[in-house]
BALO-108167 format. One line per field, with one value per residue (C-alpha): chain; residue number from 0; x, y, z. Coordinates in steps of 0.1 Angstrom, whole numbers, always signed. Example, Ala and Ser with C-alpha at 12.3 -4.5 7.8 and 13.67 -1.06 7.14 Angstrom:
# residues 2
unit	A_A
pos	0_1
xx	+123_+137
yy	-45_-11
zz	+78_+71
***
This chain:
# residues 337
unit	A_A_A_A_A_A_A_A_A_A_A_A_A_A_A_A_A_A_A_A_A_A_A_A_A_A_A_A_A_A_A_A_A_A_A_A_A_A_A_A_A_A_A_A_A_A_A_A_A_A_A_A_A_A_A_A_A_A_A_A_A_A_A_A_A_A_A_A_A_A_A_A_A_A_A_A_A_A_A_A_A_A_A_A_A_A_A_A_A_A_A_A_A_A_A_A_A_A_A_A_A_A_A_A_A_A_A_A_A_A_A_A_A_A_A_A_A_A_A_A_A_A_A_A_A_A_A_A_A_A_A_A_A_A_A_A_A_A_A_A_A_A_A_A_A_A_A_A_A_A_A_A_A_A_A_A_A_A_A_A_A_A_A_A_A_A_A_A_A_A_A_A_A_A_A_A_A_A_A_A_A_A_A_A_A_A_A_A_A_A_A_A_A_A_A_A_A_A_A_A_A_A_A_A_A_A_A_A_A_A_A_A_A_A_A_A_A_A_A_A_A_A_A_A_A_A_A_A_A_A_A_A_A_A_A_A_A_A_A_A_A_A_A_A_A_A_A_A_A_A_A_A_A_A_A_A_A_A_A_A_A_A_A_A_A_A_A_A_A_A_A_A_A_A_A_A_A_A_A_A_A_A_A_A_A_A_A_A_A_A_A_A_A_A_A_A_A_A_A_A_A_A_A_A_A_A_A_A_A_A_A_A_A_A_A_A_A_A_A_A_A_A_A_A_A_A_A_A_A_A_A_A_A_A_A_A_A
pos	0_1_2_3_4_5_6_7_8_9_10_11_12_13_14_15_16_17_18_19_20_21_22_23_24_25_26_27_28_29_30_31_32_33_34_35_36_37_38_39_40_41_42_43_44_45_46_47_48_49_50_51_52_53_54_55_56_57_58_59_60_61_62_63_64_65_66_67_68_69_70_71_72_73_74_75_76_77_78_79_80_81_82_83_84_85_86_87_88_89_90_91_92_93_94_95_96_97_98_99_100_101_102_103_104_105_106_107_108_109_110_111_112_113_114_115_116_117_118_119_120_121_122_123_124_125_126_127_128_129_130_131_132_133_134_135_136_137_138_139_140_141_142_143_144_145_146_147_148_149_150_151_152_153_154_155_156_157_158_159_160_161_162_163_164_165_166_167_168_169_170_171_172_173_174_175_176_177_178_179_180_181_182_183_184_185_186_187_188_189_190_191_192_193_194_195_196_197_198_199_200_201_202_203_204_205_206_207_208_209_210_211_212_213_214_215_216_217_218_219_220_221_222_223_224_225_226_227_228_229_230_231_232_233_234_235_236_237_238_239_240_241_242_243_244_245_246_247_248_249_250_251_252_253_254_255_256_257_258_259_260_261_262_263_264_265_266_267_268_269_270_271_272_273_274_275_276_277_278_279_280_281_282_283_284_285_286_287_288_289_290_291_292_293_294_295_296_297_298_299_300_301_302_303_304_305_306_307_308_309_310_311_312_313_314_315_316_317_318_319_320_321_322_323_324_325_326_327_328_329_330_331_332_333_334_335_336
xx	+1054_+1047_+1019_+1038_+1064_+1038_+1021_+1058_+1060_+1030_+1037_+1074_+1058_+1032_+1059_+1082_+1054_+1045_+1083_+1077_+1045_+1063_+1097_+1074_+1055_+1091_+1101_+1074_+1078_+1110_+1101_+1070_+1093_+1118_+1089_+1076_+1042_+1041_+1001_+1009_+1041_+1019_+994_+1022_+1038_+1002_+1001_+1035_+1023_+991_+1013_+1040_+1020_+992_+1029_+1040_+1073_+1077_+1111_+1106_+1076_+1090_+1121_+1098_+1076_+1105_+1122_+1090_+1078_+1119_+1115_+1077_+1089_+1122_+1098_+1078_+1045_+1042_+1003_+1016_+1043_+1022_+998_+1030_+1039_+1008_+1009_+1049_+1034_+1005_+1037_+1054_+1021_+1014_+1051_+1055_+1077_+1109_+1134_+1164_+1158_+1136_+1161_+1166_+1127_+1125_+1154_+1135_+1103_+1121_+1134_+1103_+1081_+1106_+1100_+1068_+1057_+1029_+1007_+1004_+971_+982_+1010_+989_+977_+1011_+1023_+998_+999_+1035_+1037_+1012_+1029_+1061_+1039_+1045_+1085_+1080_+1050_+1016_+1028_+1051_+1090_+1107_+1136_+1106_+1090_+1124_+1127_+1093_+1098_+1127_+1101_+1078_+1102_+1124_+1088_+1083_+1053_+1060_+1036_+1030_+1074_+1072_+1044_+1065_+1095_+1077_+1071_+1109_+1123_+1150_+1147_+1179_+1162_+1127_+1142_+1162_+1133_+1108_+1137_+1135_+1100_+1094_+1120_+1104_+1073_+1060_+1062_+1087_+1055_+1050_+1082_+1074_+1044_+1062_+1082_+1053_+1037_+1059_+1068_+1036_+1027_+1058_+1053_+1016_+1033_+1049_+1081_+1098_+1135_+1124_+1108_+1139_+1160_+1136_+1136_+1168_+1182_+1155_+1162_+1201_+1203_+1169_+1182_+1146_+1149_+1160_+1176_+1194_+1193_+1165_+1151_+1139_+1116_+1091_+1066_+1052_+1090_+1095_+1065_+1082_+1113_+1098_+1072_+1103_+1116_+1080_+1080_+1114_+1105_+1064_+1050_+1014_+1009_+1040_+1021_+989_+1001_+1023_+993_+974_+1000_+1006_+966_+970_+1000_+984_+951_+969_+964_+934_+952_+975_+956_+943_+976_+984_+957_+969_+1004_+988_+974_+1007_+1032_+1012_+981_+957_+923_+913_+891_+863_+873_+883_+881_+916_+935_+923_+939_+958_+950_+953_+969_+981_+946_+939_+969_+967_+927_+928_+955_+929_+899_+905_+931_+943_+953_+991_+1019_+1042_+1077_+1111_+1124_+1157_+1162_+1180_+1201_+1182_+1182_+1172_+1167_+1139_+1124_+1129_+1109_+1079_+1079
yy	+789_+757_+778_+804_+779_+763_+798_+812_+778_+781_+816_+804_+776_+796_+824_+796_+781_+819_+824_+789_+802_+831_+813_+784_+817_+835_+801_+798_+837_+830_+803_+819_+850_+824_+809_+834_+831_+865_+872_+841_+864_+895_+876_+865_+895_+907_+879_+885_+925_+916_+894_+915_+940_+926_+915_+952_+938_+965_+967_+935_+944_+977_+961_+930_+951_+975_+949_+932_+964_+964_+933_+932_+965_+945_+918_+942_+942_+974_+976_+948_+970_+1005_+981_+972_+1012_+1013_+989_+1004_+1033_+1019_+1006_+1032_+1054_+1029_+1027_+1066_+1090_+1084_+1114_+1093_+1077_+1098_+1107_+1075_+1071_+1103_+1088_+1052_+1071_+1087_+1056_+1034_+1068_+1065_+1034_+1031_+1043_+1070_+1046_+1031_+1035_+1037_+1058_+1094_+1076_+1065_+1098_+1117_+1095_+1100_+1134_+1132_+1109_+1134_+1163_+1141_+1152_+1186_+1207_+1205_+1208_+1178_+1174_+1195_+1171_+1144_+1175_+1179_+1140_+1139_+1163_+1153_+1121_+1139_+1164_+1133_+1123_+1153_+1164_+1200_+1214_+1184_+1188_+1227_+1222_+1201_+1220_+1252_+1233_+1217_+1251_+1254_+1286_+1287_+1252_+1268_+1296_+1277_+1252_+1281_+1296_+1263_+1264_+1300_+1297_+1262_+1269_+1306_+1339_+1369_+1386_+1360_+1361_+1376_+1360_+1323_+1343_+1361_+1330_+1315_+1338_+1349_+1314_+1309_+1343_+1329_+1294_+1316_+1310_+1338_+1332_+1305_+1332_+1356_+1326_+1322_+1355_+1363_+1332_+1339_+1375_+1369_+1343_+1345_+1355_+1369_+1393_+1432_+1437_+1416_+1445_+1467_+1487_+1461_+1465_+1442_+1463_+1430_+1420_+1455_+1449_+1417_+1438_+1462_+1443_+1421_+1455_+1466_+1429_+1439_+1471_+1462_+1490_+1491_+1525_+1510_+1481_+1495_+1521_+1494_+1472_+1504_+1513_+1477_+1467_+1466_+1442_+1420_+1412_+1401_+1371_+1365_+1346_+1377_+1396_+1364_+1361_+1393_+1400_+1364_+1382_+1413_+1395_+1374_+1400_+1432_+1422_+1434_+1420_+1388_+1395_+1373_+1342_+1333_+1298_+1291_+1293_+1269_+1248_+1227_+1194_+1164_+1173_+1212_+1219_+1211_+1225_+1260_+1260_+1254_+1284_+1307_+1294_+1313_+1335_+1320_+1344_+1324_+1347_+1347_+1332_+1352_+1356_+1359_+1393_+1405_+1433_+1466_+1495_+1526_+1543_+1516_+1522_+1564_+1559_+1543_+1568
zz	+1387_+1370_+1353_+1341_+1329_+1309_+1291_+1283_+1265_+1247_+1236_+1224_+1207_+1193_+1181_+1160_+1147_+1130_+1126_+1102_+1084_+1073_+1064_+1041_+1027_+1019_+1003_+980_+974_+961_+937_+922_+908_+897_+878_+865_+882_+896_+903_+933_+940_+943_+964_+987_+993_+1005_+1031_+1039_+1045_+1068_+1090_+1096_+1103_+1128_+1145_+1140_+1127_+1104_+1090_+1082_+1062_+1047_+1036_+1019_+999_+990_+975_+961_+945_+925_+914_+900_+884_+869_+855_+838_+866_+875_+882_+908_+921_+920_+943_+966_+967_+984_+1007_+1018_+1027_+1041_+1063_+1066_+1085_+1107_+1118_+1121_+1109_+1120_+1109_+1107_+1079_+1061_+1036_+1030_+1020_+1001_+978_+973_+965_+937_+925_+931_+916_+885_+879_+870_+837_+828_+816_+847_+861_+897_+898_+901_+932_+942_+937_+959_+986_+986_+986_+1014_+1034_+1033_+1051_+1082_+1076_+1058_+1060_+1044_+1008_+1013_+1008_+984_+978_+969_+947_+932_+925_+909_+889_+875_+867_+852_+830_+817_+803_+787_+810_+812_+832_+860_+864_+866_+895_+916_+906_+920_+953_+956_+975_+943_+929_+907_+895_+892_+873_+846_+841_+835_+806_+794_+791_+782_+750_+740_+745_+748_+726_+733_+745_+771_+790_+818_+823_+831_+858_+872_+877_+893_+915_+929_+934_+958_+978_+983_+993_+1024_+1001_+998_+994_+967_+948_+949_+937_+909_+906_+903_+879_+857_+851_+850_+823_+801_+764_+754_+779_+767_+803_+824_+854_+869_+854_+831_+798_+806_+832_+849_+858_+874_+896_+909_+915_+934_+954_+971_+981_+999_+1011_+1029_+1043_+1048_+1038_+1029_+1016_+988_+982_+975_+955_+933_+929_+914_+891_+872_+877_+839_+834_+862_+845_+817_+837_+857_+884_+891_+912_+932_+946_+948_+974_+993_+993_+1008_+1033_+1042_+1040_+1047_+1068_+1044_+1052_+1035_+1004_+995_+987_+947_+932_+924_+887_+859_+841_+875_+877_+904_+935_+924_+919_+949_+963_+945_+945_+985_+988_+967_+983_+1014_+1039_+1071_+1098_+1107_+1109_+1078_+1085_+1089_+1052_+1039_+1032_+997_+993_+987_+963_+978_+945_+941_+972_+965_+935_+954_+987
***
């Protein structure tokens, strides 16, 4: 008894004399911000992370470096605070997801993600890791509402392209669609309309993503004012073969889809990524056998070429998920039979 008196005390003893390392450590935390000595800060706050976690305290930890990573931002030191990011989510994988407050994470990241500039070296790597982190709460392409948040990062910066990628991936397809008008009338030629919609929306029926795609679809067609018709049937040929593959996507018929593939193999190699993901749609929505496998488009860098090159690459067998399904016109489908 006396023995096990004597180790409880020595374990107490050992735990408040931590318990005073960390609160000296805090201490001189909070006086090296104040002074403006913020390398010692950033060192501190790393000392601070490899304590709390060898003691698996880790909402301590997350909610020091969350508010470390603010403040080094504040104070202008964002390479310091890009290197805090890292360690949070270092954090936040070794704790585990926990879904009650992952939306609480997802809305941070979007702040923390905001707050550091482009020129930031670190922030692509920031970014990824993020995105990565969020497959553990949403999938293998990451969170949509954190795609949606970036995004908005990267449009506000005037990076088109990187904020229409994650827009594709944020599961908003009245969002996609007016970001891709914006976009089309900025930047692209009357000849080119339907080809930022065609895009886009093969890209999210390869993602498995088809009621995205109808949104984009659908708020694309409705309110672009380069487009001749706001109704099927429409002038531009390519936007007709979106029209009528959602219908043969509805009713899964092969013969249709083979036959539609035939008849716009024209329009589709005006792009040379067209009739990649047409034959990964095949395979998803009408069990077509996979075709050899294709590099993936050019010109995505960073994690969507990886994303879109690793969708191209090669056909897995999984079973496409329920969709949504739109409202029909059987004078469409008439025409196809």
């Amino acid at each position: 008894m006396a023995a096990a008196e004597s180790g409880t005390a020595a374990s107490g003893s050992s735990a408040t004399t931590a318990q005073r390392g960390v609160s000296r450590v805090l201490a001189k935390l909070a006086q090296s911000l104040a002074g403006g000595e913020f390398y010692e800060a950033h060192m501190m706050y790393r000392t601070l992370y490899f304590r709390y976690t060898a003691q698996k305290r880790y909402q301590d930890c997350l909610d020091l470096l969350y508010d470390g990573a603010q403040q080094l931002m504040a104070k202008g030191q964002e390479s310091s605070a890009a290197d805090l990011c890292l360690l949070l989510l270092d954090t936040l994988e070794k704790r585990g997801p926990q879904p009650e407050d992952s939306d609480l994470w997802i809305a941070r990241w979007g702040g923390l993600i905001g707050g550091l500039s482009a020129a930031t070296v670190e922030r692509e790597t920031v970014i990824q890791r993020t995105i990565k982190w969020s497959t553990a709460l949403h999938g293998q392409y990451g969170h949509p509402v954190l795609h949606k948040l970036i995004g908005h990062v990267f449009w506000t910066e005037g990076n088109v392209e990187a904020a229409r990628h994650h827009y594709l991936l944020c599961q908003d397809g009245s969002l996609s669609g007016r970001v891709l008008i914006e976009i089309s009338q900025s930047r692209g030629f009357q000849s080119e309309v339907d080809l930022f919609l065609a895009q886009a929306v093969l890209q999210q029926l390869s993602l498995k993503d088809r009621k995205t795609a109808e949104d984009t679809f659908t708020e694309y067609t409705r309110s672009h004012s380069k487009l001749l018709r706001h109704e099927f049937p429409y002038k531009e040929p390519l936007i007709n073969f979106l029209y009528f593959l959602f219908r043969l996507i509805d009713a899964k018929r092969v013969a249709g889809f083979r036959a539609l593939r035939k008849l716009y193999d024209p329009s589709l190699k005006r792009d040379t990524s067209f009739l990649k993901y047409v034959a990964k749609i095949g395979v998803i929505y009408f069990d077509e056998q996979p075709e050899a496998a294709n590099v993936g488009p050019t010109g995505l860098g960073g994690m969507f070429g990886d994303i879109f090159n690793r969708l191209m690459s090669g056909f897995d067998d999984e079973e496409s998920e329920d969709q949504d399904t739109p409202q029909r016109r059987q004078n469409a489908n008439n025409e196809l039979d």
